[in-house]
C-alpha positions in Angstrom: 0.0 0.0 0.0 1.4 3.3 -0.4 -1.3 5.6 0.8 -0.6 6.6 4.0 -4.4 6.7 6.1 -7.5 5.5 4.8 -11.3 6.4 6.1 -13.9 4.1 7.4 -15.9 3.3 4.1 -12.7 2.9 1.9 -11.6 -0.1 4.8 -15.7 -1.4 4.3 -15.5 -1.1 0.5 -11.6 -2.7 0.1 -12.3 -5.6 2.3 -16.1 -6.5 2.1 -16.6 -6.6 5.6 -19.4 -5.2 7.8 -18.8 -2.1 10.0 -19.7 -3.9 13.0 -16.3 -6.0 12.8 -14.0 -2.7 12.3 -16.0 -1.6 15.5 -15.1 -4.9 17.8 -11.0 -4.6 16.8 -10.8 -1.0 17.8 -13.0 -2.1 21.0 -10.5 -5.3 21.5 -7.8 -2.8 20.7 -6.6 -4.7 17.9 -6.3 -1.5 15.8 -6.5 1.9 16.8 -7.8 5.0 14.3 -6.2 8.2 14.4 -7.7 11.5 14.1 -6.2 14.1 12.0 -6.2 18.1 12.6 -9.1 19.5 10.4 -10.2 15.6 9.5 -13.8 15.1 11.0 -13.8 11.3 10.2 -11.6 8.3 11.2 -8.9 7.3 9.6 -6.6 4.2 9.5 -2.4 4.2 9.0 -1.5 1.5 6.4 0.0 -0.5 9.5 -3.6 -0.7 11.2 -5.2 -1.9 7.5 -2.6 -5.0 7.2 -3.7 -5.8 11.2 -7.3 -5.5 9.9 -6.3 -7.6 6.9 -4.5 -10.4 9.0 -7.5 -10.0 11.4 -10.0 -10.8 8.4 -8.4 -13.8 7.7 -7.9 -15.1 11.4 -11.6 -14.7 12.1 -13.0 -15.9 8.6 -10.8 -18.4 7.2 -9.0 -20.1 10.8 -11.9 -19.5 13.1 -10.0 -17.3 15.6 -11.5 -15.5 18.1 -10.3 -11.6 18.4 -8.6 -12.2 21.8 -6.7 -15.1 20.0 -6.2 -12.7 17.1 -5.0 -10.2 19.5 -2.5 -12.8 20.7 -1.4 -14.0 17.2 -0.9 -10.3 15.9 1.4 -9.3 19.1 3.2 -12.1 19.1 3.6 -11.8 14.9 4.9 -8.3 15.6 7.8 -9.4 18.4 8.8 -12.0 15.5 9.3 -9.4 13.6 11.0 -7.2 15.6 13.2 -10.5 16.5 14.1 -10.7 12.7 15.5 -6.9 13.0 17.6 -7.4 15.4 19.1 -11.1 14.4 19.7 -9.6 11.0 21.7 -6.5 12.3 23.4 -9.2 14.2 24.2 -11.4 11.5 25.0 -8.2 9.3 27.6 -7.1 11.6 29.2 -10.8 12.1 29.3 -11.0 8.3 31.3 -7.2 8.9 33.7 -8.3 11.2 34.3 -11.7 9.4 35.0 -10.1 6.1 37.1 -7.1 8.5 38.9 -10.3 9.9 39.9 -12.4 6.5 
């Protein structure tokens, strides 16, 4: 995606869903709108969209729950974070070793 927010109705419209379910993740907290200065309406960063996307499939394809996609979102995102950090470690092992020979 490389818009950076997107409203309410352009989330509805993109992903076929029903209001209703974009209401119980920012209730559960799964994803969280932000209000811009002068903008009277909702809108959602890109990050918050691929939650809601990831969220979409959890609940209709896998038959998770939203506390279990709560879960399986926070833990995704300390994987991730893990794979930062092991690949600046690896990238400044593979520094040192080519520093070394």
């Amino acid at each position: 995606m490389t818009r950076k927010y997107w409203t309410v109705i352009e989330i509805i419209q993109m992903f076929e869903l029903e209001e209703r379910f974009l209401l119980d993740l920012e209730e559960e907290e799964i994803i969280c709108p932000v209000r811009e200065k002068g903008v009277t309406e909702k809108l959602y960063h890109a990050d918050e969209v691929e939650k809601l996307r990831l969220a979409k499939i959890l609940v209709e394809e896998m038959d998770v729950n939203l506390p279990g996609v709560d879960i399986i979102l926070r833990m995704r995102q300390d994987m991730l974070a893990m794979r930062k950090q092991f690949d600046t470690i690896f990238e400044d092992l593979a520094e040192k070793l080519k520093n070394k020979y």
